[in-house]
C-alpha positions in Angstrom: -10.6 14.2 8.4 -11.2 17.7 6.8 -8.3 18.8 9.2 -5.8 16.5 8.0 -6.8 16.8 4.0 -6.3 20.8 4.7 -3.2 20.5 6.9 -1.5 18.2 4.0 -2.7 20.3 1.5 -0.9 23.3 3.3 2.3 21.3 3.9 2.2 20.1 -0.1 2.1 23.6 -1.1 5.1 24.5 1.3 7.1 21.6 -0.2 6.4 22.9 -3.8 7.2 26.6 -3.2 10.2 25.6 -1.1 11.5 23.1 -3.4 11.5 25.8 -6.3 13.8 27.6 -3.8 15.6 24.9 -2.9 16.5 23.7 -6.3 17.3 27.3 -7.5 19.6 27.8 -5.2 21.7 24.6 -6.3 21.1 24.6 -10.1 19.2 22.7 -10.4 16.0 22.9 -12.7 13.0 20.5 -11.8 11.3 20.9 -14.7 13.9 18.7 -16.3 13.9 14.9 -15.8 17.4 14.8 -13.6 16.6 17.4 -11.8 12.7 16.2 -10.8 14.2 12.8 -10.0 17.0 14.6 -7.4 14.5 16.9 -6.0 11.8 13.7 -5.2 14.5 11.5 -3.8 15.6 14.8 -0.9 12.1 15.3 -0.1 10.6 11.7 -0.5 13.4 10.4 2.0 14.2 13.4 3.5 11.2 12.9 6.0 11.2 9.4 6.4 15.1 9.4 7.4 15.0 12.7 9.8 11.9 10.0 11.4 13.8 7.2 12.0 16.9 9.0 13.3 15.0 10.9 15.8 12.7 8.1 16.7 13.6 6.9 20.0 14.1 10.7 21.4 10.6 12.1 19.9 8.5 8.7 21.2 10.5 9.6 24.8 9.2 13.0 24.1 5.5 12.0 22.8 4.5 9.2 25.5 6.9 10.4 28.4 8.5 7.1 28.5 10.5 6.7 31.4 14.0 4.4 30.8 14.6 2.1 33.6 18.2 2.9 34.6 18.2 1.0 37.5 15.1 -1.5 38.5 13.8 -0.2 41.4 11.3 -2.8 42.2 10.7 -6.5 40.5 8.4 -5.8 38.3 11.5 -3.6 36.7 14.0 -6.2 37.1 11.9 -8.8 35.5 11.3 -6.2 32.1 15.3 -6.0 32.2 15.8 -9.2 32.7 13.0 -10.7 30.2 14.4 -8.3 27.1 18.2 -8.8 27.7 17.8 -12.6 27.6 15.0 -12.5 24.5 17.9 -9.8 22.6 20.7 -12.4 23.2 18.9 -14.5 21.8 17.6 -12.4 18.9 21.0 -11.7 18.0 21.0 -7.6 18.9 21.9 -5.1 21.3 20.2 -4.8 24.3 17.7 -2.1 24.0 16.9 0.5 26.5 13.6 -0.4 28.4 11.1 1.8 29.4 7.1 2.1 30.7 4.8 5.0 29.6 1.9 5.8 31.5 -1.5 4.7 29.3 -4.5 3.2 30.0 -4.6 0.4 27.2 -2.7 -2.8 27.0 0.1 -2.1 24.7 3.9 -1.8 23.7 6.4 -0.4 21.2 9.5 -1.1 19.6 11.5 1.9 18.0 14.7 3.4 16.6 17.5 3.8 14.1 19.9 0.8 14.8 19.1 -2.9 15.8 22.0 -2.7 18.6 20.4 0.8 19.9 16.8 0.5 20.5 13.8 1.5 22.6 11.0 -1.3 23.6 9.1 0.5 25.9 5.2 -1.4 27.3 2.6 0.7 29.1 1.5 1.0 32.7 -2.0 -0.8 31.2 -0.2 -3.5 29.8 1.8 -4.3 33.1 -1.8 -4.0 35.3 -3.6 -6.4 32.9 -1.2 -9.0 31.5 0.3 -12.0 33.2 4.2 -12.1 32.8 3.2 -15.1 30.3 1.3 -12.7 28.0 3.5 -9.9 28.7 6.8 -12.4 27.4 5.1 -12.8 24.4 4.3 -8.9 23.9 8.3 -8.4 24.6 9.4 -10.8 22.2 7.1 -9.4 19.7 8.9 -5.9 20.1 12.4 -7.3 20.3 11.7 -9.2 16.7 10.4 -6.0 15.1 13.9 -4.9 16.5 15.6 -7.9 15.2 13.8 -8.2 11.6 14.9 -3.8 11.3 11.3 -3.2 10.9 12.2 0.4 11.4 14.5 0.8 9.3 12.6 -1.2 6.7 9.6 1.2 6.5 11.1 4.6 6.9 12.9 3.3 3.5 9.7 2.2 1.6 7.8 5.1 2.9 10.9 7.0 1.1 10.5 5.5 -2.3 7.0 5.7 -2.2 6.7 9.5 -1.3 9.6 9.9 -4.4 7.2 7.8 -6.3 3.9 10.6 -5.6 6.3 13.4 -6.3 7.3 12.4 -9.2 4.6 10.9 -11.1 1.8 14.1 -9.6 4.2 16.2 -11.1 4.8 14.0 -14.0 0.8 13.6 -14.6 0.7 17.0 -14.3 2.6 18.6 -16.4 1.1 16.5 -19.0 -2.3 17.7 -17.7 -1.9 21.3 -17.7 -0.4 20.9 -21.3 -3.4 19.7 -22.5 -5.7 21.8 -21.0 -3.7 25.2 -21.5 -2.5 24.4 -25.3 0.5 26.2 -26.2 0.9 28.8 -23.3 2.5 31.9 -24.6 6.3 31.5 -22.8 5.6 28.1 -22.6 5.8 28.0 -18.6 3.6 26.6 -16.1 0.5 28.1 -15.1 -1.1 28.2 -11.4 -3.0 25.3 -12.6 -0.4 23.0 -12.8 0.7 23.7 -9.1 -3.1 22.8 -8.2 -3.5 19.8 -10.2 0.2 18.4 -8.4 -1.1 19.3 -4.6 -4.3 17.1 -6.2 -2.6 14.1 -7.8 -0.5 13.9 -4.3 -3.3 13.4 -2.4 -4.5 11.0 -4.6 -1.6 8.9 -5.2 -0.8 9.2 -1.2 -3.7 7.3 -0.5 -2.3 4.7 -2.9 1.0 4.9 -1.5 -0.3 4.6 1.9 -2.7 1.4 1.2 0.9 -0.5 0.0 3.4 0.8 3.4 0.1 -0.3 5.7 0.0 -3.6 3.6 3.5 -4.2 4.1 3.0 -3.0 7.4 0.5 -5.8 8.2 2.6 -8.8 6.8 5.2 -6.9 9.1 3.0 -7.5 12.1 2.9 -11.6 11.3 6.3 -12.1 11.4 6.1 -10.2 14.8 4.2 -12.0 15.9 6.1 -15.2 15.0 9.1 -13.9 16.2 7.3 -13.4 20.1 6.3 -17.1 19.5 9.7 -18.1 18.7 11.3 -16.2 21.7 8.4 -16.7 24.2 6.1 -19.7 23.1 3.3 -20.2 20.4 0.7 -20.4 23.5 1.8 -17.6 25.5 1.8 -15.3 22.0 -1.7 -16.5 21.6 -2.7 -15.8 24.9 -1.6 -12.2 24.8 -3.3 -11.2 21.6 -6.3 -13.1 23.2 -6.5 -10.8 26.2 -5.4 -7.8 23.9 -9.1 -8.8 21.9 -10.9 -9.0 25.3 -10.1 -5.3 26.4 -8.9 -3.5 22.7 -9.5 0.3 22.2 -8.2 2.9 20.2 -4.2 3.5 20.8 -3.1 6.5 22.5 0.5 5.9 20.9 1.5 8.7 18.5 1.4 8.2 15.1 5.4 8.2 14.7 5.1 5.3 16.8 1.6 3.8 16.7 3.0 1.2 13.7 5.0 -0.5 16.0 2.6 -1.1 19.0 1.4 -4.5 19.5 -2.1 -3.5 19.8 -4.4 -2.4 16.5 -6.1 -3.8 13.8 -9.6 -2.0 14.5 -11.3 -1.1 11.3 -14.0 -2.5 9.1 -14.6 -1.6 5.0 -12.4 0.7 3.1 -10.6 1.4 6.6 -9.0 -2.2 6.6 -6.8 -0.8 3.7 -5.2 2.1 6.0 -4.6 -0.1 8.9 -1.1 -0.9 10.1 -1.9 -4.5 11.4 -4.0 -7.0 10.5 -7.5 -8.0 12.8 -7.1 -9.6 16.2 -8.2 -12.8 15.1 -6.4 -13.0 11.6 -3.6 -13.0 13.6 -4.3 -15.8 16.3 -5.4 -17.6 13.5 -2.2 -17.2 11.7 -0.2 -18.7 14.9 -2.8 -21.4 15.4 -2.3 -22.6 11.9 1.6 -22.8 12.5 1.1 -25.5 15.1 4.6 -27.2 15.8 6.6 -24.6 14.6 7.6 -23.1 17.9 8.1 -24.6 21.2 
């Protein structure tokens, strides 16, 4: 935990000093209102965009997902076969299809474009899971495709990190006024730069407790999107046998949001998670009895 606070700490005080730079450089002053705004949108979406553009290549890169070309035996043809029939009849592209080598029963769904994604399911999931279950899991993935899921949160995470830049820095220049009275030159002091990198932190946790809500609601319609594609049961089944053996994801963060596995957390921790508990969600299906075939 210290880790992360230090290492965002370090990357906050990057941003600041290279914004300055950044902002020189075109003319622009942030201390005025224009110019604050401009400088919050590049470097609240700046991230999130360069995230999702690059998503299918760096989760490739970060689970060593292998993209079935050509089936090779039938347990490739049936994943081929499974996700081009559940795109069809999603409505998008067919997405490339790939296994990663992890212990755990889980999947992921990734990239920029609806017509050109990545659903890729681990070797764990494919040891452990009857095709039923596994059906479900795939049509989970292809409706986080479908619903642009991806694209959907790289852009709220973008206006909520505008959002922390520009009220920490709004907060805190009202702050350092306050505490510093009338500063001969009238300019900010080191203070103000401190209080920011603070008020960040602070209203990131915020900011994060409303993308992992959204995140969660996200993870329902998922999941009634697999029962749509696959079959109420067979969705229920698979995040039944996902409660019998959960554990902590291996997925990468970049990633980990679109799994089908997750939920673990009690307390305070409930508010940081990107789906909902296990049984909140076979609950959720249960309730919807008749809706799906």
């Amino acid at each position: 935990m210290f880790t992360r606070v230090a290492l965002f700490l370090a990357t906050n005080l990057a941003v600041l000093v290279l914004a300055g730079v950044v902002m020189s450089l075109l003319g622009v002053n942030p201390n005025q209102m224009g110019g604050l705004l401009v400088m919050a949108a590049v470097f609240g979406f700046g991230g999130s965009l360069i995230s999702l553009l690059t998503s299918k290549w760096m989760a490739k890169r970060a689970t060593g997902a292998q993209v079935i070309e050509q089936p090779r035996n039938d347990a490739e043809r049936w994943l081929v076969s499974t996700v081009q029939r559940q795109a069809q009849a999603a409505g998008i592209g067919m997405p490339e299809v790939a296994i990663y080598d992890a212990p755990e029963i889980n999947a992921f769904a990734t990239g920029a474009n609806r017509n050109n994604a990545l659903v890729a399911v681990s070797t764990g999931l494919l040891r452990s899971m009857s095709r039923d279950e596994a059906e479900a899991v795939l049509g989970h993935e292809v409706s986080h495709v479908a619903n642009g899921d991806m694209v959907t949160m790289a852009l709220l995470q973008g206006v909520l990190n505008t959002f922390v830049i520009v009220l920490a820095r709004l907060v805190g220049g009202i702050v350092d006024s306050f505490l510093s009275g009338n500063r001969e030159g009238g300019g900010r002091g080191f203070g103000y730069y401190i209080i920011v990198m603070v008020l960040e932190v602070v209203f990131g946790l915020f900011a994060t407790m409303i993308a992992m809500w959204f995140s969660r609601r996200r993870e329902f319609r998922a999941d009634h999107g697999g029962a749509s594609l696959a079959g109420r049961q067979k969705m229920i089944s698979a995040l039944e046998r996902l409660s019998q053996q959960q554990r902590p994801s291996t997925l990468p963060a970049q990633v980990e949001a679109f799994g089908i596995a997750g939920g673990i957390g009690q307390g305070m921790k409930k508010l940081f998670l990107s789906h909902p508990p296990l049984e909140e969600r076979i609950a959720a299906l249960r309730a919807q009895q008749g809706t799906f075939a």
